[in-house]
C-alpha positions in Angstrom: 81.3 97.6 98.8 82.2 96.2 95.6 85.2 94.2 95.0 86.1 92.7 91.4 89.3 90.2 90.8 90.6 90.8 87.1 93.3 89.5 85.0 96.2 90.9 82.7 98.4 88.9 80.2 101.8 90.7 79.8 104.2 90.0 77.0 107.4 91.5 78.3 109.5 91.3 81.2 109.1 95.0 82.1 105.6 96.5 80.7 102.9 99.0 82.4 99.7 98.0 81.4 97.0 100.9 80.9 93.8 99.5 83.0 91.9 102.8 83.6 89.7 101.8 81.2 88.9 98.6 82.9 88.6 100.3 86.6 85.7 102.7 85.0 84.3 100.4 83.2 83.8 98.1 87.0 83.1 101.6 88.8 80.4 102.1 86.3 78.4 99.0 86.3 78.8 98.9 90.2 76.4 101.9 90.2 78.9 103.4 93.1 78.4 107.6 92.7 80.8 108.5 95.1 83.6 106.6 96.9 87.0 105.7 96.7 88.5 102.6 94.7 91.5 100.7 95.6 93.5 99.0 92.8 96.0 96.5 94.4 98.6 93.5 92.9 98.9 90.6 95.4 102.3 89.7 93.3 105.9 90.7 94.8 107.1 91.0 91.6 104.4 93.5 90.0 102.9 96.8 91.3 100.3 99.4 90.6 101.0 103.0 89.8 99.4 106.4 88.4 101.1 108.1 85.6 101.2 110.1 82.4 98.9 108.4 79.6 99.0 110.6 76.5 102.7 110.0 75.9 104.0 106.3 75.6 107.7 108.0 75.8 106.8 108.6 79.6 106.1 104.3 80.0 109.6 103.9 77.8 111.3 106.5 80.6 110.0 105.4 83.6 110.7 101.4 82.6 114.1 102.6 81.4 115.1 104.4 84.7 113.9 101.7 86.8 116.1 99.0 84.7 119.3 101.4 85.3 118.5 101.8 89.4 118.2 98.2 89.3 119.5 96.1 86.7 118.5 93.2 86.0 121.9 91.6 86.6 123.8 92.6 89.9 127.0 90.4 91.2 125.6 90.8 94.6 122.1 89.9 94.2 121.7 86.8 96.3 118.1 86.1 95.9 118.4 82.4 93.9 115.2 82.9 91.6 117.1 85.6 89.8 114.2 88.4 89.8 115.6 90.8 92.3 115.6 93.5 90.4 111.6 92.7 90.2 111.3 92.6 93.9 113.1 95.9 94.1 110.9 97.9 91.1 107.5 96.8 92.4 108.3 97.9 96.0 109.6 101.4 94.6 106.4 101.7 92.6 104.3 99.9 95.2 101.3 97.6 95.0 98.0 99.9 95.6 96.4 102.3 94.3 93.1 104.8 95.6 91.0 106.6 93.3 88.2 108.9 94.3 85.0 108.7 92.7 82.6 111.8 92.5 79.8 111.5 90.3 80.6 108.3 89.5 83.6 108.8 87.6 87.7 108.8 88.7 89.1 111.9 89.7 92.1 111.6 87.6 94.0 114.4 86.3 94.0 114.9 82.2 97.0 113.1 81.8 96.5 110.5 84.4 96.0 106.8 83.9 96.4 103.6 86.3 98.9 101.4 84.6 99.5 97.7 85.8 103.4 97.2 86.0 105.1 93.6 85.7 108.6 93.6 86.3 109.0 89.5 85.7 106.9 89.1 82.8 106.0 87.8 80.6 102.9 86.6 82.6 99.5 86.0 83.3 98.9 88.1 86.4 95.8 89.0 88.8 94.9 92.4 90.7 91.7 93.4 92.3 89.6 96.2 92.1 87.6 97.6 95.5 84.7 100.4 95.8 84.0 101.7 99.0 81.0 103.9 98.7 80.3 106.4 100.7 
């Protein structure tokens, strides 16, 4: 079992960070040939996902939909921090992730990459990366 803690800055309120690059690199140097690996946020107000990453226009949509299901202002919102419509995005888009690994490398479709998604940014944020071999 491997289990790495990493760190993102984001610079917008709502912005999906592309970490697939970062989740190799941690499967690589682990050494782990074939597993599964969990990418999960501990934040209520951020959340993991799998998606398109050839096409920025599918981050624009998919931030842009997620704003008009839940705005960011709602006269009936009565959480007092103001970040509902956080709370509600990252429990639509949820806060974990699993991967397999075969051969040592994500099985990931050809468009696929794991994206990091703050909804109350801009902010210096944590997730954690886990390798279960086996």
């Amino acid at each position: 079992m491997v289990l790495r803690k990493r760190s993102t800055q984001t610079n917008q309120r709502d912005e999906m960070v592309d970490i697939t690059e970062e989740v190799k690199r941690i499967i690589h140097t682990s050494g782990v040939k074939n597993g599964v690996v969990y990418v999960y946020c501990p934040h209520t107000t951020a959340g993991i996902t799998i998606n398109e990453n050839a096409d920025p226009d599918v981050k624009h949509d998919m931030l842009m939909r997620l704003d008009e299901v839940y705005p960011w202002f709602h006269n009936l919102y009565k959480h007092m921090e103001g970040n509902s419509a956080a709370h509600l995005k990252a429990s639509t888009v949820g806060v974990q992730q699993s991967i397999i690994i075969e051969g040592g490398e994500l099985i990931l479709g050809t468009w696929q990459g794991i994206y990091f998604c703050e909804f109350d940014g801009p902010r210096y944020r944590d997730y954690y990366v886990k390798i279960i071999e086996g």
